[in-house]
C-alpha positions as CSV (number, residue, x, y, z in Angstrom):
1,X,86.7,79.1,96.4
2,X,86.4,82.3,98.2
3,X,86.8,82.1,102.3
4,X,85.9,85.0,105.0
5,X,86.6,84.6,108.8
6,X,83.4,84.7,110.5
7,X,83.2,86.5,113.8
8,X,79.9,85.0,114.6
9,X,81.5,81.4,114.6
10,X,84.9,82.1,115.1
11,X,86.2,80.4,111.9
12,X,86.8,80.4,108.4
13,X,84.0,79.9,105.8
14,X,83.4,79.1,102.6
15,X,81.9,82.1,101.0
16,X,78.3,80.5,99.8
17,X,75.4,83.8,98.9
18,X,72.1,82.7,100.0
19,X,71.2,83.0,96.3
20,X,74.0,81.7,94.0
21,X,76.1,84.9,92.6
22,X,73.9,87.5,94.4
23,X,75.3,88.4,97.5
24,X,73.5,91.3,100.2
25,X,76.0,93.7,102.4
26,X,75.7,95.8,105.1
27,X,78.5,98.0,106.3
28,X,77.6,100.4,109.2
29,X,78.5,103.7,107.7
30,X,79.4,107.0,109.6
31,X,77.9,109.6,112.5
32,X,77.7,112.4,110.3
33,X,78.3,115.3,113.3
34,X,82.5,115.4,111.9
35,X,84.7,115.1,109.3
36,X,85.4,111.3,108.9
37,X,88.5,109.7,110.6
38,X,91.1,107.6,109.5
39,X,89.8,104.9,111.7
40,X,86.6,105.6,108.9
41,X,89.1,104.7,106.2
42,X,90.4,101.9,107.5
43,X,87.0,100.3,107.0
44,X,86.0,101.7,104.1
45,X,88.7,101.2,102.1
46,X,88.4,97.6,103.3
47,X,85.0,96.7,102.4
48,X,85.9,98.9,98.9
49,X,88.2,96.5,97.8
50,X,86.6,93.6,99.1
51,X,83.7,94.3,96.8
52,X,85.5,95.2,93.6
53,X,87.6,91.8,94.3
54,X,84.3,89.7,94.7
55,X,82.7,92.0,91.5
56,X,85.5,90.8,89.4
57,X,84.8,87.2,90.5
58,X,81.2,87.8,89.0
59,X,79.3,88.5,92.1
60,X,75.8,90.5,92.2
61,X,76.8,92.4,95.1
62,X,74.7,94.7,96.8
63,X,76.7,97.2,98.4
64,X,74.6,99.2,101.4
65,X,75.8,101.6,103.8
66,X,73.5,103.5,106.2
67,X,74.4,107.0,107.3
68,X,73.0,108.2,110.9
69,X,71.8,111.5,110.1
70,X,70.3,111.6,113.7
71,X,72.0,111.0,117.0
72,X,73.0,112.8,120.2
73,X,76.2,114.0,118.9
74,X,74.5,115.6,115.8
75,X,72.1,117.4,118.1
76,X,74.8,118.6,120.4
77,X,76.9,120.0,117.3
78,X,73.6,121.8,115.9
79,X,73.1,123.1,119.5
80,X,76.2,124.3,120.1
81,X,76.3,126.2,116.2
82,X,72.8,126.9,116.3
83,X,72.0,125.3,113.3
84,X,69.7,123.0,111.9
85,X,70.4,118.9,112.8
86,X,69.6,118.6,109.5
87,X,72.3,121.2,107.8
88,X,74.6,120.1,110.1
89,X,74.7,116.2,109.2
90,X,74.0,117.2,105.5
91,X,77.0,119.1,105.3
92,X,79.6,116.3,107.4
93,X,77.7,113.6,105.0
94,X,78.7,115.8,102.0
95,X,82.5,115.9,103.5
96,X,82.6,112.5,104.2
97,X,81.7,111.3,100.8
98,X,83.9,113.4,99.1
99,X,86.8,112.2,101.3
100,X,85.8,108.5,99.9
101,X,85.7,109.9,96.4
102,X,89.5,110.5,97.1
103,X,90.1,107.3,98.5
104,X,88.5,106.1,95.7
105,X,85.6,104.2,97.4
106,X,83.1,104.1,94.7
107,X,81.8,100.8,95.4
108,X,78.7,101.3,97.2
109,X,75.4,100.5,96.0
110,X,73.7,102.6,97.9
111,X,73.7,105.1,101.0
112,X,70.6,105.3,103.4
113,X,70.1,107.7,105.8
114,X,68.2,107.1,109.3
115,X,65.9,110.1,108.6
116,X,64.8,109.2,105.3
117,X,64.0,106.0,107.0
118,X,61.6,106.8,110.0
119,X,58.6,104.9,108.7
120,X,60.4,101.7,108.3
121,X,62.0,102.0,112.0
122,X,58.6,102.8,113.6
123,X,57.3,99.4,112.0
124,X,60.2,97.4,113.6
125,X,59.6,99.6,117.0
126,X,55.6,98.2,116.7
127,X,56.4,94.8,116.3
128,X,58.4,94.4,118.7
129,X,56.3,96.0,121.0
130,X,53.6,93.7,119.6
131,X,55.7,90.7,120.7
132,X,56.8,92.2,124.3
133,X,60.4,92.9,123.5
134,X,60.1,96.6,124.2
135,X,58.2,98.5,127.3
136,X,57.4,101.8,127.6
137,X,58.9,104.2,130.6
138,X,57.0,107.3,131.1
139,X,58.6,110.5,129.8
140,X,61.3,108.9,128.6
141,X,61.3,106.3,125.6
142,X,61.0,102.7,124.5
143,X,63.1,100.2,125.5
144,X,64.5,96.5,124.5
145,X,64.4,94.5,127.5
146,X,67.3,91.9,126.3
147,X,66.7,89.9,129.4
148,X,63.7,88.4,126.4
149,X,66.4,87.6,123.6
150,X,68.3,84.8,125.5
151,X,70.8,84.6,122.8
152,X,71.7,88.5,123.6
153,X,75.8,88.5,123.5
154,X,76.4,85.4,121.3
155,X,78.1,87.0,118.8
156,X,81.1,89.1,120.5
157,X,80.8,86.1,123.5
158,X,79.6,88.1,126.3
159,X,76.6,87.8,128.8
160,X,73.4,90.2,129.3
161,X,75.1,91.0,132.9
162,X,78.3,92.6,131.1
163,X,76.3,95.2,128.3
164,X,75.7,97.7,131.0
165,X,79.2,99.1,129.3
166,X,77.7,99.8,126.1
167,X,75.0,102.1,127.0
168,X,75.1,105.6,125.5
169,X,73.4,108.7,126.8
170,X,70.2,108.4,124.8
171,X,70.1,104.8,126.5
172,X,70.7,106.1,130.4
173,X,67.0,105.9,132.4
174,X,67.1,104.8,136.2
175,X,63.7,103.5,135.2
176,X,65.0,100.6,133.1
177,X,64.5,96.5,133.8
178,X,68.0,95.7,132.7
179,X,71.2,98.0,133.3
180,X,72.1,97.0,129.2
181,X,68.5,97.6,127.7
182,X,68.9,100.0,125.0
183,X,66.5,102.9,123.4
184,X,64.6,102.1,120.4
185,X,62.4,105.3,120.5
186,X,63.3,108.7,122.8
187,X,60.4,110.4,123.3
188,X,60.2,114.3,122.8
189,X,60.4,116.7,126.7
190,X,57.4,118.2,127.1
191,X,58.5,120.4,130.0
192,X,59.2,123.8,128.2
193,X,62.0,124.7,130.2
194,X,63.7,121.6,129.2
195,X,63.1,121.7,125.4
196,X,65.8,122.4,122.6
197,X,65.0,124.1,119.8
198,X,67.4,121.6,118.0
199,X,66.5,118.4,118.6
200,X,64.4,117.1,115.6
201,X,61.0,115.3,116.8
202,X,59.0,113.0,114.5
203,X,55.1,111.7,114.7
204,X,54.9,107.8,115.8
205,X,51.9,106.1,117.5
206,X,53.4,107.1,121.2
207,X,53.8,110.4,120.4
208,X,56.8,112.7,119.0
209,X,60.3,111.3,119.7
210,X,62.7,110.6,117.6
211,X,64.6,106.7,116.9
212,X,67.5,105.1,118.8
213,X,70.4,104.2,116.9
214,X,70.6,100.7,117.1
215,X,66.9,100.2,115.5
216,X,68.2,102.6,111.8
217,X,70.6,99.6,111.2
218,X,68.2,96.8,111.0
219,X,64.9,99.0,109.9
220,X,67.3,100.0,106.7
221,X,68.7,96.4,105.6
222,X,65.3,94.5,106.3
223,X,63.8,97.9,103.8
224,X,66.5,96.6,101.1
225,X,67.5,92.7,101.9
226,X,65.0,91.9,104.1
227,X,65.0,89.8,107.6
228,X,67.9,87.6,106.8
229,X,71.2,88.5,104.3
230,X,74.9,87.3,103.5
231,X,77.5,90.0,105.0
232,X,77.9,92.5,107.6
233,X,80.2,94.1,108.3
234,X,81.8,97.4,110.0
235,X,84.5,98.1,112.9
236,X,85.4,95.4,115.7
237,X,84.3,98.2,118.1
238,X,81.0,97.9,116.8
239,X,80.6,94.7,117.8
240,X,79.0,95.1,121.3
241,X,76.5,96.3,121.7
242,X,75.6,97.8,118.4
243,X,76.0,94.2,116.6
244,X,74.8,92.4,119.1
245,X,71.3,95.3,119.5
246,X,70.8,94.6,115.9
247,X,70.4,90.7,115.6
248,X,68.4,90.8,119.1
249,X,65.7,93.4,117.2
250,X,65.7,91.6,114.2
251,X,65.6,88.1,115.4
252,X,63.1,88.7,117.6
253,X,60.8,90.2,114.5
254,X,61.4,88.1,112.2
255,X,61.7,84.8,114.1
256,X,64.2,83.7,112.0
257,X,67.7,83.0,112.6
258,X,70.5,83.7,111.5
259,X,70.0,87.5,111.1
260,X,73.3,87.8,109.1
261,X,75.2,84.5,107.5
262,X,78.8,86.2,107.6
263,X,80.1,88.7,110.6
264,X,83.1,90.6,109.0
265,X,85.1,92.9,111.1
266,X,87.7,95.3,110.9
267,X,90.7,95.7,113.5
268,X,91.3,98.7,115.5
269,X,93.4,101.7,114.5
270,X,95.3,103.3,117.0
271,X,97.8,106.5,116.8
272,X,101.3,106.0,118.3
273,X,99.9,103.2,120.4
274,X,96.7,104.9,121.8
275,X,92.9,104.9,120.9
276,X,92.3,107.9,119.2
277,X,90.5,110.4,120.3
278,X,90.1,114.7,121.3
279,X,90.8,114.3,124.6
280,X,94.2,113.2,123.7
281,X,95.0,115.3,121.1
282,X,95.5,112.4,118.2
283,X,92.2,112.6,116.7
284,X,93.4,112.7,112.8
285,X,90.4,113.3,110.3
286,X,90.7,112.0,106.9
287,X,91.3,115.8,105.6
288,X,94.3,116.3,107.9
289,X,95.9,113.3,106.2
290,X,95.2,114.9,102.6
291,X,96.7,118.0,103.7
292,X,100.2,116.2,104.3
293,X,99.8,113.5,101.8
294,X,97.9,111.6,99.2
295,X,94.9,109.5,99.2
296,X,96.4,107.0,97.8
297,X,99.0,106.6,100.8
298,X,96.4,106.4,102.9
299,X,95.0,103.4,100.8
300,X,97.7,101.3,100.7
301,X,98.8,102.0,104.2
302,X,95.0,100.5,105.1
303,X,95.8,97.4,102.7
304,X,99.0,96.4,103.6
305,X,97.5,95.1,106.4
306,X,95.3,92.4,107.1
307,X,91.8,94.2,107.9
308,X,91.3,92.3,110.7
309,X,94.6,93.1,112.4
310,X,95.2,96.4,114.5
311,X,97.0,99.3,112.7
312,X,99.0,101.5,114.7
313,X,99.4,104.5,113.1
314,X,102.4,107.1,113.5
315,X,105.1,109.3,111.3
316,X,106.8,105.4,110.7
317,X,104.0,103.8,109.3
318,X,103.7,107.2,107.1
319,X,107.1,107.2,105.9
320,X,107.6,103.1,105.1
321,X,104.6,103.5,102.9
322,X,105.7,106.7,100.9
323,X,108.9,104.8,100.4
324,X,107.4,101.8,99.0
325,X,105.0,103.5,97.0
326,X,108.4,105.1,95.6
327,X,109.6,101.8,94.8
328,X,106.4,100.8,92.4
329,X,106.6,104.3,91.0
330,X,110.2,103.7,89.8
331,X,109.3,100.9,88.4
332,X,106.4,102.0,86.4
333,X,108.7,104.6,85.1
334,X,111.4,102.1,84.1
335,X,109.1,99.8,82.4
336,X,107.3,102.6,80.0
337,X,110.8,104.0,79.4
338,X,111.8,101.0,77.8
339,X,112.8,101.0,74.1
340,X,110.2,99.7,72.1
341,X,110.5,96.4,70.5
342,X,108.5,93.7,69.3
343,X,110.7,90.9,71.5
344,X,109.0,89.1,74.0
345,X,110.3,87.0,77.4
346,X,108.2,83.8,77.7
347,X,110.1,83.9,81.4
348,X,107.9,87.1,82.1
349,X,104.6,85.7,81.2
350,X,105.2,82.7,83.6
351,X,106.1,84.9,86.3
352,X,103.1,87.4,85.6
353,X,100.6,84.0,85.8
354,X,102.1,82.3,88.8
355,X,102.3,85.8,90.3
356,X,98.7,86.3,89.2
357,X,97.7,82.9,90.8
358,X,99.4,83.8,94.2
359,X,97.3,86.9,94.5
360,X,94.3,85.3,93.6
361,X,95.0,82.5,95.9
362,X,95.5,85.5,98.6
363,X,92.5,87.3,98.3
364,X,90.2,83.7,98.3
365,X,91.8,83.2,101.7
366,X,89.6,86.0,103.7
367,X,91.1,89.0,101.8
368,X,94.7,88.3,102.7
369,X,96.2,91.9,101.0
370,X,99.4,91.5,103.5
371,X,100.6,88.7,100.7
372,X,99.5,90.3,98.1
373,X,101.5,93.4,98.6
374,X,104.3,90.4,99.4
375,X,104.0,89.0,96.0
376,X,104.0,92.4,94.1
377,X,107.2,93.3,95.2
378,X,108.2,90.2,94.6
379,X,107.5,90.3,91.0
380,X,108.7,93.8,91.1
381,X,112.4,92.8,91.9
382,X,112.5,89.9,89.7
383,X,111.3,92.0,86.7
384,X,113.8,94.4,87.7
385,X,116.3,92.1,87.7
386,X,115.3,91.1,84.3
387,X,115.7,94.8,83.5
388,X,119.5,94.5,84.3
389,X,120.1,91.7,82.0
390,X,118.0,93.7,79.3
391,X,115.5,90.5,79.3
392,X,112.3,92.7,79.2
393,X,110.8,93.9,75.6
394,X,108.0,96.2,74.9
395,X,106.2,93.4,74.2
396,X,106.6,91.9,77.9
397,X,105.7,95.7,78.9
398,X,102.7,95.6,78.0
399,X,101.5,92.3,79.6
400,X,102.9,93.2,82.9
401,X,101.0,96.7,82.7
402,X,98.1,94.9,81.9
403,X,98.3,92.7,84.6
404,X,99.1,95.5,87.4
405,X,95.9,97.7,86.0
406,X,94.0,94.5,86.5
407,X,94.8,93.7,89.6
408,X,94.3,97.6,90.6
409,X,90.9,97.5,89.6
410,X,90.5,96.0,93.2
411,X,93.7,97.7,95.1
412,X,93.7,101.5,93.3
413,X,97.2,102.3,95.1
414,X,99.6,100.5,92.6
415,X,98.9,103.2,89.7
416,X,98.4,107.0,91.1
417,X,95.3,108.6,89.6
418,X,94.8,111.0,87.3
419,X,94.5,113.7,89.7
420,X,97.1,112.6,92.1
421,X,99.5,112.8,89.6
422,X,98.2,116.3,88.8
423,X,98.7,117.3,92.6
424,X,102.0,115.7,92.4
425,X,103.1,117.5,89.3
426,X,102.0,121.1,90.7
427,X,103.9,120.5,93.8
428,X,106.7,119.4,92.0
429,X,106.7,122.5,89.8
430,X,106.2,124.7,92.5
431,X,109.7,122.9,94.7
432,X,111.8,123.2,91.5
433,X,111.0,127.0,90.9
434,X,111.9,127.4,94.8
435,X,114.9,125.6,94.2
436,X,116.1,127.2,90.8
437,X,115.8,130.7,92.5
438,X,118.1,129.6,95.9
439,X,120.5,128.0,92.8
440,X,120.6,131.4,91.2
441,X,121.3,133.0,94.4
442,X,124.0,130.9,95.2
443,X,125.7,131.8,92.0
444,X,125.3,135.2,92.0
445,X,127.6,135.2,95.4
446,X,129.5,132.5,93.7
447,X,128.6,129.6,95.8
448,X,129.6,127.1,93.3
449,X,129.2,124.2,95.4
450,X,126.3,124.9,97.3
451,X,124.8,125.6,93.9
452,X,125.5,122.2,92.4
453,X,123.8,120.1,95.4
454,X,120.6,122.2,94.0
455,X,121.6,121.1,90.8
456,X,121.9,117.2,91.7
457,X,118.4,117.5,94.1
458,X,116.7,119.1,90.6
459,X,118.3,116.0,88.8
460,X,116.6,113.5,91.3
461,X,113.2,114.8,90.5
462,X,113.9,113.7,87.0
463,X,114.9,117.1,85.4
464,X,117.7,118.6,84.1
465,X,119.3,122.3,84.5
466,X,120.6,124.1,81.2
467,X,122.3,127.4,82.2
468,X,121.0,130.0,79.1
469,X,122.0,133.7,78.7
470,X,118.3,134.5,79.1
471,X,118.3,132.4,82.5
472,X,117.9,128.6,83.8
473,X,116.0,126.4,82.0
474,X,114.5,123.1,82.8
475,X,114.4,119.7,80.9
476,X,112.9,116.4,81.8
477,X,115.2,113.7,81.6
């Protein structure tokens, strides 16, 4: 039995699809007008794992993720680079899903883009019109009036009186009924000193405009689920008023309640204690990371925590993980260096299967990963234990390989990809050349000792140093 925390109710719940095995999710994707954060990954990676966990449980899951390829950020980026909106999100969409092809977020069914979606929000934007949720200001745009949707702030717990502190710019107008009443449709200046060259514009029954951002979210999962599904999910600091904008619109459409069965939402991510952001100078993209480390850091730093716990993120946090990514990867290399046999350790199958049960019985309890990085290490030490006593055969290597691929079908930090290990090897390569030409240096003024520390750091990397009369020469251990 499979159980998620709810934010809508506050509680955990039983995990039960509204259609048996097939199971509908939304995850609010990214504003493509940057290169993706690491607050970004933090939920990504999340709802990656999630997935591949309820995949391997035989769920039908429907993976969606929208990408807003319009908003005011986008236009002020193309504005102030004179490009194209259109380039501009096009190329940060491109960046931003090869940074999850890194991370190894391959999960998603499917991406949507607002713009490739227009037809479907200008249906939601006329029936709720039709039903008097949304007036008209002149010269400005259409607007939800949530003093209609009395249920307006159930699901982060907050009255209609409080939203005024989730309006954006495209949502400001003195003209509006409610201080919290957000834009559905901006309509196009027609004062010619006032018009950018790059703000897109579509048609729509008012006239050119172009759509809000809260209406892309629900025009895109009623296109794919329709008006009711099992899962969304996304950041906790998308909970008000974005969550909250999206069941108003589509309850008030469809009439039908609940919008979404199961709220899921990630904690916050701050850096050394503070939101992250430009004006502070801690704003760290998802490419900054890579440039200082690997991907898969990255991942198990976002898993070793419970998703819906804050991460505070700083050179500690870094450095703990590297180190206890060290520790599995010593341990991988003991256990294939092991001398074949065909002996085998009933002890070791018992541990793999009530280690295996643990971790099952910690991801059915709403994605607990914090004990299941618990019980790896766990098993870790005991097998190394075993490995001092010489109880561990090739035979036993091979089940307890198969077991850690297994379970890194759904984790994909315990066993370094192909092409990390590439990057790894080619940096290696590149520190033991720099290091065998300060040795030779040192011996040529005959610096004995300072030569042999070289010698000893080489020998930590797993290599050894054979002197030759044509020169140094390398030699894995």
């Amino acid at each position: 039995m499979i159980r998620v925390y709810n934010t809508a109710t506050s509680s955990k719940q039983r995990l039960t699809p509204r259609r048996g095995k097939k199971i509908s999710l939304f995850v609010c994707g990214p504003t493509v007008y940057d290169y993706a954060h690491i607050g970004h990954a933090r939920t990504y990676v999340f709802f990656d794992s999630f997935v591949k966990y309820l995949r391997s449980k035989d769920y039908n899951v429907f993976y969606l993720q929208n990408i807003t390829d319009i908003d005011d950020k986008i236009i002020k980026k193309a504005t102030e680079q004179k490009k194209s909106p259109f380039i501009v999100a096009e190329n940060f969409e491109r960046e931003y899903l090869k940074d999850m092809s890194l991370l190894r977020v391959d999960s998603v069914t499917k991406y949507a883009g607002a713009t490739a979606n227009i037809e479907e929000i200008i249906s939601q934007i006329e029936r709720l019109i039709k039903k008097k949720y949304a007036y008209f200001i002149e010269n400005d745009g259409i607007y939800y009036d949530i003093s209609k949707f009395k249920r307006y702030g159930k699901l982060s717990k907050r009255s209609a009186v409080q939203a005024e502190d989730g309006v954006s710019r495209i949502d400001e107008s003195v003209k509006k009924r409610n201080k919290g009443d957000f834009c559905l449709w901006k309509f196009s200046t027609k004062n010619p000193k006032k018009i950018n060259p790059f703000e897109p514009k579509w048609r729509s029954p008012w006239g050119e405009g172009r759509p809000g951002w809260h209406i892309e979210d629900t025009a895109i999962s009623e296109k794919y689920f329709g008006a009711q599904y099992d899962i969304h999910g996304g950041g906790k600091d998308l909970m008000f008023p974005h969550h909250e904008a999206e069941i108003a619109q589509m309850e008030a459409i469809s009439n039908k309640k609940p919008f979404v069965k199961y709220w899921m939402h990630t904690g916050f991510l701050t850096v050394n204690g503070e939101k992250m952001s430009k004006s502070l100078g801690n704003f760290i993209t998802i490419r900054d990371f890579f440039k200082k480390h690997s991907p898969r850091i990255l991942r198990f730093m976002v898993l070793k925590s419970h998703y819906r716990s804050p991460i505070n993120y700083n050179k500690d946090t870094v450095e703990q993980s590297i180190q206890e990514l060290k520790k599995i990867d010593e341990f991988l290399c003991k256990i294939n260096n092991l001398r074949k046999t065909d002996d085998k350790n009933k002890d070791i199958t018992k541990l793999i299967k009530s280690t295996k049960s643990k971790i099952e019985k910690s991801l059915n309890d709403d994605f607990n990963t914090p004990l299941v990085v618990a019980s790896l290490f766990k098993f870790i030490t005991k097998i190394n234990t075993s490995l001092s006593k010489d109880n561990v055969a090739s035979g036993d290597v091979d089940e307890i390989m198969d077991f850690l691929k297994e379970i890194d079908k759904v984790l994909h930090f315990i066993i370094a990809s192909e092409e990390e290990l590439l990057i790894k090897e080619v940096s290696i390569n590149k520190e033991l050349s720099r290091m065998l030409k300060e040795r030779e240096l040192f011996r040529e003024e005959k610096k004995w000792d300072d030569a042999d520390k070289i010698k000893k750091q080489i020998e930590k990397l797993g290599y050894l140093v054979e002197d030759t009369k044509s020169g140094p020469k390398l030699k894995k251990k």
